[in-house]
C-alpha positions in Angstrom: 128.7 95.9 87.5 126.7 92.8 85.5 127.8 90.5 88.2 126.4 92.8 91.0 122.7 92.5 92.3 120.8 95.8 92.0 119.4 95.4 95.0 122.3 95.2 97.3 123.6 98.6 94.6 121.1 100.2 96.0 120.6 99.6 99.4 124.6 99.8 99.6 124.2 103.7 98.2 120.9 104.2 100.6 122.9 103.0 103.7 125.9 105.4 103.0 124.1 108.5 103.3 122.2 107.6 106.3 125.4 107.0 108.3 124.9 106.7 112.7 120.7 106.4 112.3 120.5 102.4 112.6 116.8 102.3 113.1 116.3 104.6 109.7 118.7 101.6 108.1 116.5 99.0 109.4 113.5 100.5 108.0 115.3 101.5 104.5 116.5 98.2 103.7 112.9 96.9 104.7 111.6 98.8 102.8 113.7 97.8 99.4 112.7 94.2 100.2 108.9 94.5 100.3 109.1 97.2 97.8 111.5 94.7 95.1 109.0 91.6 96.5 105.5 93.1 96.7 105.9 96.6 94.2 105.7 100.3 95.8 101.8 100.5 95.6 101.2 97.1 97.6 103.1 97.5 100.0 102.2 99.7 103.7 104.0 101.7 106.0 103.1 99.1 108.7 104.3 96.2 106.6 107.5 98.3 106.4 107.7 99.2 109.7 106.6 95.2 111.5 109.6 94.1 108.7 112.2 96.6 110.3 111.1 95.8 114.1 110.1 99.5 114.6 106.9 100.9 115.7 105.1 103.2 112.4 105.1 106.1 114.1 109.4 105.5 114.8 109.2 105.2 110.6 106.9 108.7 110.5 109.4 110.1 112.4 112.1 109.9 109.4 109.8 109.8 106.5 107.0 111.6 106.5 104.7 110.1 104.1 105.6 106.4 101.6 106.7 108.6 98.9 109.4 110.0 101.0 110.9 107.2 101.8 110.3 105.7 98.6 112.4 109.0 97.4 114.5 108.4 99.8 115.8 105.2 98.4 115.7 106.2 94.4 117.0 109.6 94.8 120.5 108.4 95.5 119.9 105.6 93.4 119.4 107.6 90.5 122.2 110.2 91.3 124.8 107.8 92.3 124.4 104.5 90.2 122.8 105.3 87.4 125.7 107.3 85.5 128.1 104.8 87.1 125.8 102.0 85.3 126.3 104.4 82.0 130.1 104.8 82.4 130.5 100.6 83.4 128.4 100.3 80.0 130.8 102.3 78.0 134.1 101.1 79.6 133.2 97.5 78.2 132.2 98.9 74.9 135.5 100.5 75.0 137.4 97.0 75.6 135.2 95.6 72.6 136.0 95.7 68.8 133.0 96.3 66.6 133.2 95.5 62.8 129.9 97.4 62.5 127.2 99.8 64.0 125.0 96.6 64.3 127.7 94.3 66.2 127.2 97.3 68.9 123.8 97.9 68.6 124.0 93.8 69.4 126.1 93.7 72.2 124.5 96.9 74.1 121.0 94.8 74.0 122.4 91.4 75.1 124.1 93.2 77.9 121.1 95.3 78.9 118.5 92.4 78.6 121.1 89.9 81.1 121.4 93.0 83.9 117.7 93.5 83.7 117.3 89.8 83.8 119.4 90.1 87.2 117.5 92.6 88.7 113.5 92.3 87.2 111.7 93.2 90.7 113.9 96.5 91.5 113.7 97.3 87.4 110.4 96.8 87.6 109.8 99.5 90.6 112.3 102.1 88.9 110.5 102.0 85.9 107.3 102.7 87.2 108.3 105.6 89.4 110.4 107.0 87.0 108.1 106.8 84.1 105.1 108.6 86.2 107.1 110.8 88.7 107.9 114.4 87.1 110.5 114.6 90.4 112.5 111.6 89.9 113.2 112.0 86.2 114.1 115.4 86.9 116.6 114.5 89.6 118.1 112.4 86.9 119.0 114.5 84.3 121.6 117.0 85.6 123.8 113.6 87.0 124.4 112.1 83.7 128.0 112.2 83.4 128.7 114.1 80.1 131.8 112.3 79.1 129.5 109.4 77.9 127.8 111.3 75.7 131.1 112.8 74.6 131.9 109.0 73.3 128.9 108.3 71.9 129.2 111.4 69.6 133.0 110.1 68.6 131.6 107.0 68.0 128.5 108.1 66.0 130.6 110.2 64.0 132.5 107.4 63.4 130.4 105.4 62.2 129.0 108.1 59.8 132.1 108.4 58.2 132.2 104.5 57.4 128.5 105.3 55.9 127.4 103.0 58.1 124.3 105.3 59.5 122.6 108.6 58.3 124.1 111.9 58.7 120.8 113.2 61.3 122.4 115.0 64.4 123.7 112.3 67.3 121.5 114.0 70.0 118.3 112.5 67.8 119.8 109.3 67.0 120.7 108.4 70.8 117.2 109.7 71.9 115.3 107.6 69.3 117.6 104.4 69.5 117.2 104.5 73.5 113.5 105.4 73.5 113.2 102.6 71.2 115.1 100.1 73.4 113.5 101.0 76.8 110.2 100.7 75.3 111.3 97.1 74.1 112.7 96.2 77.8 109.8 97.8 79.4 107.1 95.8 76.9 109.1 92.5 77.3 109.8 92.8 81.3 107.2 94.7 82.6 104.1 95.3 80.4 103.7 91.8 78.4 106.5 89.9 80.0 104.7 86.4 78.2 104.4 87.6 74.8 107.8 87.0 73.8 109.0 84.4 71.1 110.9 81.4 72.3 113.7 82.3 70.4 115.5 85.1 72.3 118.3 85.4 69.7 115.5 85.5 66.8 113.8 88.3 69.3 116.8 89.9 69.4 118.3 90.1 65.6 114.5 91.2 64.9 114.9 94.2 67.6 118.1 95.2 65.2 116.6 94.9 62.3 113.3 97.4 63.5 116.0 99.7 64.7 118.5 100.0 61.4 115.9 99.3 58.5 112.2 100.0 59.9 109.1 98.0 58.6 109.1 99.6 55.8 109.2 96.3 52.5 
């Protein structure tokens, strides 16, 4: 999955359930171009439309408004790839052997920060709709494949045992690790994308610190 652009991911997904309707490709994939290279709010039906070599009305015909189509193209994206992003995550956590909670907390953000890196424009755009869209964060929830959060409770516990982290209930730790770390990736790719010390390893082993010990002196 690192080695795969996001973009094609998507339109790959988009274009398999709109099998037989060539001209609703055409203006799909369009439409995933302009949107990854001008962002959702810039970018027109009749930009979309002259980029597909349809006429707008042909694109009003399949979506009704922008944010339909725009649905149209995270919907599946969300339902499809984003637990399959989860599970690709975990299978190579599996394959790796941690000495400590902070050697994975390590390798989960250098592997998040070089996909991101991969895919900025198309983060960028999923971010934003998903952080401001009741719709799309709800269509995300009930396709989150529960096996992963099975593993992460073994391996929480896990690491409990070794007294490695505090005995609060996993649920709260994943939810205030990962709203930790998407704020981070969402400051440092989206939000302040200059403000960022030249170092990224320092950046980084800074991130890990916040995370296991606070700010607390």
């Amino acid at each position: 999955m690192e080695q795969m652009n996001l973009l094609d991911t998507i339109l790959t997904q988009t274009l398999l359930s709109h099998k037989g309707l060539p001209k609703q490709q055409q203006i799909l994939e369009s439409a995933i171009k302009l949107f990854a290279e001008k962002g959702y709010a810039n970018t027109s039906t009749n930009e979309i439309a002259k980029e597909a070599g349809v006429a707008e009305g042909t694109l009003f015909r399949y979506y009704k408004t922008k944010e339909t189509l725009l649905l149209a193209l995270i919907v599946p994206f969300m339902q499809e790839m984003v637990p399959k992003i989860a599970e690709d995550v975990v299978g190579i956590i599996k394959l790796q052997v941690f000495e400590s909670f902070e050697d994975l907390l390590r390798f989960f953000i250098i592997n998040r920060i070089n996909f991101i890196k991969g895919s900025n424009k198309i983060f960028q755009i999923f971010v934003k709709e998903v952080l401001y869209r009741d719709s799309l964060r709800n269509e995300l929830i009930p396709h989150m494949n529960p096996q992963i959060l099975n593993y992460l409770n073994d391996m929480l516990n896990n690491f409990k045992a070794r007294g490695e982290i505090k005995n609060l209930p996993n649920e709260v730790i994943v939810r205030m690790v990962g709203t930790f770390l998407m704020g981070y990736f969402v400051s440092r790719f989206i939000l302040i994308p200059e403000n960022m010390l030249k170092n990224e390893d320092e950046e980084i082993e800074i991130l890990i610190e916040l995370i296991l010990n606070g700010i607390k002196k």
